[in-house]
C-alpha positions as CSV (number, residue, x, y, z in Angstrom):
1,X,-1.1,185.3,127.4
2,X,-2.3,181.7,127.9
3,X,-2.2,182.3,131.8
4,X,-4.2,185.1,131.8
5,X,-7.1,183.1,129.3
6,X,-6.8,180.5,131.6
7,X,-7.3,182.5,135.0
8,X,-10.0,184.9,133.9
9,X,-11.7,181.4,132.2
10,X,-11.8,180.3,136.0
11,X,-13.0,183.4,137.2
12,X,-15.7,183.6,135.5
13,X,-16.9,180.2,135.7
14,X,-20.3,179.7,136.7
15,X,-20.8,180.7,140.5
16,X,-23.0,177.6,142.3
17,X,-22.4,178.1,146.1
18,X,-24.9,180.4,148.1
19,X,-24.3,184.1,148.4
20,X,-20.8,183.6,146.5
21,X,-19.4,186.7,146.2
22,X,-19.5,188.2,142.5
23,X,-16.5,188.5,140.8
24,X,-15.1,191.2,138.3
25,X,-12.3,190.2,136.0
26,X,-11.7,192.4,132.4
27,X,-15.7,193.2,132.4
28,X,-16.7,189.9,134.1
29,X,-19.1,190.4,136.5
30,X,-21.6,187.5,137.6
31,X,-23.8,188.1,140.8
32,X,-24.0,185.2,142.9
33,X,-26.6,182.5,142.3
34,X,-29.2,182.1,145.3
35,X,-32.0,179.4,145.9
36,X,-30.3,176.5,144.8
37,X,-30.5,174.3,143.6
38,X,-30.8,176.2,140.2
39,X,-30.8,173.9,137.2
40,X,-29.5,176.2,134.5
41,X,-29.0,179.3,136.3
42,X,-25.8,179.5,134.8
43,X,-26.9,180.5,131.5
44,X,-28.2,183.8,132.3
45,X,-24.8,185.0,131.5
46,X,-24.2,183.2,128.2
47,X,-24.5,185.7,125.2
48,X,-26.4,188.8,127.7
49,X,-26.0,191.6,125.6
50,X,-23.9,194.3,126.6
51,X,-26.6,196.6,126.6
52,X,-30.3,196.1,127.1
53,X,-33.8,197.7,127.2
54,X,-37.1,197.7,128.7
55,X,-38.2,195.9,125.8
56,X,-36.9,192.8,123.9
57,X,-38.1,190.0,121.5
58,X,-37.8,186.1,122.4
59,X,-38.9,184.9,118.9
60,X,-37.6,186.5,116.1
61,X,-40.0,188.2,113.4
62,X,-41.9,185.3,111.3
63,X,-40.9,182.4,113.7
64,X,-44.2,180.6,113.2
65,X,-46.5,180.2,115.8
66,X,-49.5,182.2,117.5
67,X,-47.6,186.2,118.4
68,X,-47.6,187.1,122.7
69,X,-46.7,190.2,124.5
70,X,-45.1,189.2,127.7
71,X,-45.2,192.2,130.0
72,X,-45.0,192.9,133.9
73,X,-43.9,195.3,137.0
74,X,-41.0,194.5,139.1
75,X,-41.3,195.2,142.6
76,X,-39.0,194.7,145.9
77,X,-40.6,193.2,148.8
78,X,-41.6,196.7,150.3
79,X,-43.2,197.4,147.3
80,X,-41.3,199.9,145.8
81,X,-40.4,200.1,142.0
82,X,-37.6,197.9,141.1
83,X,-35.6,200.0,137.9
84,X,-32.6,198.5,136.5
85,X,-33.4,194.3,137.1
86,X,-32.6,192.1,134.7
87,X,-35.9,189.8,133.9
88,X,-34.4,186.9,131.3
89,X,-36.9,184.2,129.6
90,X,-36.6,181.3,127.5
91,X,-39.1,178.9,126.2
92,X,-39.7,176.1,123.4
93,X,-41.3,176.6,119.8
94,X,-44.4,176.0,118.7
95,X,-43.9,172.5,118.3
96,X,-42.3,172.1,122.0
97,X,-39.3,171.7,121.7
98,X,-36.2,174.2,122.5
99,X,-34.4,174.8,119.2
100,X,-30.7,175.0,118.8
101,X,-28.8,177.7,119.3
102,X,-27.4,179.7,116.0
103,X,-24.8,181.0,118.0
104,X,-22.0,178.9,119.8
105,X,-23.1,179.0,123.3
106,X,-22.0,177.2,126.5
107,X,-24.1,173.8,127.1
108,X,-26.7,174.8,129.4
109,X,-27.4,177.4,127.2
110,X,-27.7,175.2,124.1
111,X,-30.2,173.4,126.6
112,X,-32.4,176.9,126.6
113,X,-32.5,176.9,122.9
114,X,-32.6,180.2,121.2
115,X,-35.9,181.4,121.9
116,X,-34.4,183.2,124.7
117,X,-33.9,187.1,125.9
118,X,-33.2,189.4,128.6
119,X,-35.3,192.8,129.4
120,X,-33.9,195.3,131.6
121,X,-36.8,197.1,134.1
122,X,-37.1,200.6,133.1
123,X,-37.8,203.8,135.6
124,X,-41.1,201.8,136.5
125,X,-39.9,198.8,137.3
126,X,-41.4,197.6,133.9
127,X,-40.6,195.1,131.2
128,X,-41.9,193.6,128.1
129,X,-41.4,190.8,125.3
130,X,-42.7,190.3,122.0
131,X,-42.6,186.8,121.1
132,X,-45.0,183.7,120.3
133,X,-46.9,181.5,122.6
134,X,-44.5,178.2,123.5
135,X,-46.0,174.9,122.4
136,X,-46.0,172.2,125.6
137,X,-43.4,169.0,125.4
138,X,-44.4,166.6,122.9
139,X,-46.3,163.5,124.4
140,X,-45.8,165.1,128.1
141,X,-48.8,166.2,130.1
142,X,-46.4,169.3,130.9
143,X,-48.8,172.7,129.8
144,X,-47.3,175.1,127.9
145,X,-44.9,177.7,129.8
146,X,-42.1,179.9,129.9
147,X,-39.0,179.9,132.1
148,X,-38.2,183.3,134.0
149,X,-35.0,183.8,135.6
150,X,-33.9,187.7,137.6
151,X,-30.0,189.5,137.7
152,X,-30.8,191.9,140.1
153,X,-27.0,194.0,139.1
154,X,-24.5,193.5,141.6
155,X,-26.8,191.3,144.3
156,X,-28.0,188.2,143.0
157,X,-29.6,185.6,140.5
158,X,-32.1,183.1,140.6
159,X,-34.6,181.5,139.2
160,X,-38.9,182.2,139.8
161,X,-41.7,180.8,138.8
162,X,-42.9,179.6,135.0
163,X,-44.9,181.2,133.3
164,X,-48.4,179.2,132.8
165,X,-51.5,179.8,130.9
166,X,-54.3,179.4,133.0
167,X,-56.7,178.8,129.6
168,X,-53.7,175.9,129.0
169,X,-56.2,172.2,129.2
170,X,-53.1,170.5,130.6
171,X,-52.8,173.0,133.5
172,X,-53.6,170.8,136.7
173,X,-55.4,173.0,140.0
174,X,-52.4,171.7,141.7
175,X,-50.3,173.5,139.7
176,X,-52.6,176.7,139.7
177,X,-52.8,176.6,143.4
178,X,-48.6,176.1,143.5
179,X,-47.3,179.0,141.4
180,X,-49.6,180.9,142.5
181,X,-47.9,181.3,145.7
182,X,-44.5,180.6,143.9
183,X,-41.0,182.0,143.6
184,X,-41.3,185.7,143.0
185,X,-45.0,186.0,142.9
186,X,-47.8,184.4,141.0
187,X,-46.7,182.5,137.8
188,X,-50.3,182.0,136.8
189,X,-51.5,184.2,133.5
190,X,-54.8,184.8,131.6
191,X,-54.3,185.4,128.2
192,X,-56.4,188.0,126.7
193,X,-56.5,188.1,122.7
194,X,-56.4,191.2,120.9
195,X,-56.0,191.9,117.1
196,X,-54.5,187.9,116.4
197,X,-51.7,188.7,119.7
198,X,-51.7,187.0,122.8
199,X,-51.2,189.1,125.6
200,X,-50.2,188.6,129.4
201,X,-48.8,190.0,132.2
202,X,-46.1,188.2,135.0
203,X,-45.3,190.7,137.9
204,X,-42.3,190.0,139.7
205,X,-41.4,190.4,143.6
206,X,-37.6,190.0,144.1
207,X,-36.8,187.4,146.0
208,X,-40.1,186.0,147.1
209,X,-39.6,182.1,148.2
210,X,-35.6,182.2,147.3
211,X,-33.6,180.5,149.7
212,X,-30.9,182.2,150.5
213,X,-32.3,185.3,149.2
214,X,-29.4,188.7,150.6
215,X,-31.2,191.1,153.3
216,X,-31.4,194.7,151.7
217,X,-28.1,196.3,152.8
218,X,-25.9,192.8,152.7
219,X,-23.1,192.7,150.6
């Protein structure tokens, strides 16, 4: 019994080399990780619900701070739909920082905090979370933003660009003018407030600027 722990323990470690093949052992299955490096890619697996929706919530209900909808289309690069991706976010409080965990998780995880969630794309390639607007790193000239990371099922992970609020007075033009031609499409958002809720809206191309990024029909 100890053997098996142990073996599917190293099977399902985290995968770090390019276009690794994903591996299945008793319900593991982790899709390689692409566009390294990829600081923290590995906890996109930690805690992923079973089962998920089109819609999910970062921050729980009465987590102080100012209420966002996140919401967005996922698209391939032919510009078709994308159903059934995995879009996973994380960000700070409103204070800045990334709270701990209440859960035991693994440590890059813990370094996510647990204002975290996954969304899975419905028929229209479309996601959506409720949550509150992130607070930017205490004494850093860092503006406020939230981390996006993709599972595409069976194909691949990876990280694309944050999340940042172009009304944000820390937000540099060098930054606009960077994620707006960043990984997976244009990071920049314009928050538009209605009824006390932030609102914005991050589309998603898979695979845009990701090294290593599979070819439809590889394997």
């Amino acid at each position: 019994m100890q053997r098996r722990q142990l073996l599917l323990a190293f099977l399902c470690m985290p995968l770090l080399a390019p276009l690794r093949p994903a591996v299945r052992a008793s319900g593991c299955l982790r899709e390689p990780i692409v566009g390294l490096p990829c600081e923290g890619c590995e906890a996109v697996f930690d805690s992923k619900p079973e089962v998920l929706s089109s819609r999910s919530r970062i921050a729980p209900m009465g987590e102080p701070g100012d209420p966002l909808t996140l919401t967005g289309q996922v698209i391939d690069q032919a510009g078709r739909v994308a159903p059934g991706v995995i879009v996973y976010a994380y960000h700070t409080d409103r204070t800045g920082i990334y709270p701990t965990p209440r859960l035991p998780t693994g440590q890059e995880a813990r370094r996510h905090g647990r204002l975290r969630a996954w969304a899975q794309t419905n028929e229209s390639g479309e996601y959506r979370f409720d949550t509150i607007r992130p607070g930017s790193y205490p004494g850093a000239d860092i503006p406020e933003h939230i981390h996006m990371h993709v599972i595409e099922p069976g194909r691949a992970t990876y990280y694309i660009g944050d999340v940042m609020f172009r009304d944000d007075p820390k937000l540099t033009p060098r930054q606009v003018q960077q994620l707006s031609h960043g990984r997976g499409g244009d990071g920049i958002v314009t928050p538009e407030r209605r009824q006390g809720v932030w609102l914005v809206r991050r589309d998603i191309m898979l695979g845009l600027g990701v090294s290593g990024y599979p070819a439809r029909g590889a394997s």
